[in-house]
Biotite code that builds the C-alpha atoms (Angstrom):
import biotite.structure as struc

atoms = struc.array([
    struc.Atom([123.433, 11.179, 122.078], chain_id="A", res_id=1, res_name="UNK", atom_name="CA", element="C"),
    struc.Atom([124.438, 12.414, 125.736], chain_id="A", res_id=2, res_name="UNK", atom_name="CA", element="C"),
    struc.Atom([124.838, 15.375, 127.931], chain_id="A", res_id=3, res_name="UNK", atom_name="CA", element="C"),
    struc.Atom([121.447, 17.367, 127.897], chain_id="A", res_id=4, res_name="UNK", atom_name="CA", element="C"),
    struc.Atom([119.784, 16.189, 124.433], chain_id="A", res_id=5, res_name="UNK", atom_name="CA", element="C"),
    struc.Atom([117.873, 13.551, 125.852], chain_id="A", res_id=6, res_name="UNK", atom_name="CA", element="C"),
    struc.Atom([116.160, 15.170, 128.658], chain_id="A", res_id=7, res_name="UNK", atom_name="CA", element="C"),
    struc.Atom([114.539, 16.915, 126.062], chain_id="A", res_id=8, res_name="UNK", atom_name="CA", element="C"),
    struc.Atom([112.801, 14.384, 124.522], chain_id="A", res_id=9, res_name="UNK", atom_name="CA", element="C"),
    struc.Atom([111.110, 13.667, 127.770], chain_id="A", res_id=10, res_name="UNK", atom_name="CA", element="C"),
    struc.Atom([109.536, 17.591, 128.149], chain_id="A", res_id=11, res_name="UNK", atom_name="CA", element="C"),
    struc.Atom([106.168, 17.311, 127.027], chain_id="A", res_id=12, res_name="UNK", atom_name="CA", element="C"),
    struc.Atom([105.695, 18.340, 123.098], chain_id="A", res_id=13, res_name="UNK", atom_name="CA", element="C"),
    struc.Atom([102.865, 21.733, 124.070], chain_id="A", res_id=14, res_name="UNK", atom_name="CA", element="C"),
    struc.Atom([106.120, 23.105, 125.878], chain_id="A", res_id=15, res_name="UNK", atom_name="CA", element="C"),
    struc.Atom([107.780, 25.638, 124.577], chain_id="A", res_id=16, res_name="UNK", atom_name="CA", element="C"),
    struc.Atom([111.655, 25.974, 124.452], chain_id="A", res_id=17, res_name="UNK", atom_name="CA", element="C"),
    struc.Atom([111.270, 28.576, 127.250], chain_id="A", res_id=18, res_name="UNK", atom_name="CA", element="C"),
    struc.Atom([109.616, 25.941, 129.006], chain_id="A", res_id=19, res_name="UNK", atom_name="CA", element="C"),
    struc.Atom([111.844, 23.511, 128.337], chain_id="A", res_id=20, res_name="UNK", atom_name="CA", element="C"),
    struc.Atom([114.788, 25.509, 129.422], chain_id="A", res_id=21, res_name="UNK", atom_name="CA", element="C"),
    struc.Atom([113.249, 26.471, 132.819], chain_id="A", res_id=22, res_name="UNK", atom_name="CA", element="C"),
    struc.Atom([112.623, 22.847, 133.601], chain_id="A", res_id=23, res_name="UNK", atom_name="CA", element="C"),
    struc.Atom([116.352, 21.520, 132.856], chain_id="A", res_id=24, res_name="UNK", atom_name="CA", element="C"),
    struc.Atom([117.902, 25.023, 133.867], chain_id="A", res_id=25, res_name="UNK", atom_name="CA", element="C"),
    struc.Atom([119.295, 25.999, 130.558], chain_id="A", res_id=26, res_name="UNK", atom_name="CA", element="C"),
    struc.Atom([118.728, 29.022, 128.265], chain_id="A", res_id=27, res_name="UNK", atom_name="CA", element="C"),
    struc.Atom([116.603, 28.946, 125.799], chain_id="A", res_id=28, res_name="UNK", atom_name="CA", element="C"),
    struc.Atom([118.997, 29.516, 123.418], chain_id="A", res_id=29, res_name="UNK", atom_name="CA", element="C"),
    struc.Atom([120.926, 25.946, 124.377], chain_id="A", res_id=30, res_name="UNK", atom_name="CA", element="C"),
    struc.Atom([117.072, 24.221, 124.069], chain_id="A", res_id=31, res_name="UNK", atom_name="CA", element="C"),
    struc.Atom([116.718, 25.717, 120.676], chain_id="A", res_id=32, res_name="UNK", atom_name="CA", element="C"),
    struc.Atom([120.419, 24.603, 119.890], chain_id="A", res_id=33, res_name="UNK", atom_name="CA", element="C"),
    struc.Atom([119.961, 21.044, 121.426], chain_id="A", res_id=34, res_name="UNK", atom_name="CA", element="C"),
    struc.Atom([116.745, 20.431, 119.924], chain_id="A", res_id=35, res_name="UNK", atom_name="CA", element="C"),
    struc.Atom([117.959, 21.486, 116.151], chain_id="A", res_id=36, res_name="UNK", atom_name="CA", element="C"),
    struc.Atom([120.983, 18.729, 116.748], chain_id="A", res_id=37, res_name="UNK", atom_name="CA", element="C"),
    struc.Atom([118.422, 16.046, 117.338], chain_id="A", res_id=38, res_name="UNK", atom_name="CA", element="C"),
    struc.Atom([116.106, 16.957, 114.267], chain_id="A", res_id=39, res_name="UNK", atom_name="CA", element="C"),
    struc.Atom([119.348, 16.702, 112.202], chain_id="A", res_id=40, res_name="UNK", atom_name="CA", element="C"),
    struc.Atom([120.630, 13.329, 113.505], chain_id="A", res_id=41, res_name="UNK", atom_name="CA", element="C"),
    struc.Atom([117.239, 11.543, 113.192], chain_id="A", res_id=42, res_name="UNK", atom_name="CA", element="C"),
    struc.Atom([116.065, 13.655, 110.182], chain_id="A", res_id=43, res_name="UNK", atom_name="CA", element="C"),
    struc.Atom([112.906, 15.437, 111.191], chain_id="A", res_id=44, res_name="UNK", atom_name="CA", element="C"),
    struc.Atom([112.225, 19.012, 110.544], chain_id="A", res_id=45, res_name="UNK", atom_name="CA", element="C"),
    struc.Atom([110.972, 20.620, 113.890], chain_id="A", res_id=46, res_name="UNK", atom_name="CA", element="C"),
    struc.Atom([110.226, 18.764, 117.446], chain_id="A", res_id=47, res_name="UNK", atom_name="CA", element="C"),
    struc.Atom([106.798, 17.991, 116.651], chain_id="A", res_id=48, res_name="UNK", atom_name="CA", element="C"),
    struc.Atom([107.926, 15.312, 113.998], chain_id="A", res_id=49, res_name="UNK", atom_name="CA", element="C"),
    struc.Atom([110.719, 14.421, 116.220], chain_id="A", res_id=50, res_name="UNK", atom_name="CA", element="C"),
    struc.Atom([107.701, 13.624, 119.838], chain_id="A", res_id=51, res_name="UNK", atom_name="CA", element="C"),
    struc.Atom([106.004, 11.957, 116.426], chain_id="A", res_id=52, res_name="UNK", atom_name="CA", element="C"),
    struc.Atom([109.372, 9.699, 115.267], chain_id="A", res_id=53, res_name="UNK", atom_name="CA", element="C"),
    struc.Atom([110.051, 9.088, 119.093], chain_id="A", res_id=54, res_name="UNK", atom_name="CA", element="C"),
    struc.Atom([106.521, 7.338, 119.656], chain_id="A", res_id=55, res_name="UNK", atom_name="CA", element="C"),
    struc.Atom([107.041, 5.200, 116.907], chain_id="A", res_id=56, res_name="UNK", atom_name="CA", element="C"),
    struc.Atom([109.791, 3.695, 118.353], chain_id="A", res_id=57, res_name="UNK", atom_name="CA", element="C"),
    struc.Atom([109.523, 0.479, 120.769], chain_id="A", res_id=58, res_name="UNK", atom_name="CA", element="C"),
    struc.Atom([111.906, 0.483, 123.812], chain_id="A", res_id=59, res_name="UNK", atom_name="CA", element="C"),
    struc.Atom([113.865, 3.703, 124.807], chain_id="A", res_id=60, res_name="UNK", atom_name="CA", element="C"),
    struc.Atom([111.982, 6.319, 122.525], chain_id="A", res_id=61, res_name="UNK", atom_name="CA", element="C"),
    struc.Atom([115.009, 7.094, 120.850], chain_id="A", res_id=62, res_name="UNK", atom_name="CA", element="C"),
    struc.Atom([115.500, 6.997, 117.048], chain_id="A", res_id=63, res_name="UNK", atom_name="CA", element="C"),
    struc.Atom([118.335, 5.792, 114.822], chain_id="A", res_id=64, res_name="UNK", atom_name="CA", element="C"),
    struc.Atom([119.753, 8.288, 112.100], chain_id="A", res_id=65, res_name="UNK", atom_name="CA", element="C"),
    struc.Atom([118.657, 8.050, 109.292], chain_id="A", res_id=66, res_name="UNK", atom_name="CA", element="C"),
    struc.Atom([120.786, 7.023, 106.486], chain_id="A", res_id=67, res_name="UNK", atom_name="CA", element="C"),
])
């Protein structure tokens, strides 16, 4: 991933994408969009099961795609 996607997975999970957006000084529109794009690639329905698939990962956070 690059650009802005990955900043989000370090906003706590209780924020919400207005929160989110304030914090990395997007809309919350683009949070909503950015954070859909990640559930896709790593195959998780919402951002709670993608802070869940994150901390199951050792290293970086980040998850592979599913296949």
């Amino acid at each position: 991933m690059s650009g802005k996607p990955p900043g989000l997975c370090s906003a706590r999970a209780p924020s919400d994408h207005k929160e989110i957006g304030a914090a990395l000084t997007i809309e919350e529109t683009t949070v909503k969009m950015h954070v859909r794009a990640i559930c896709i690639k790593i195959g998780v329905r919402n951002r709670t099961e993608a802070v869940i698939a994150a901390q199951c990962v050792p290293g970086d956070g980040f998850v592979a795609q599913r296949g």
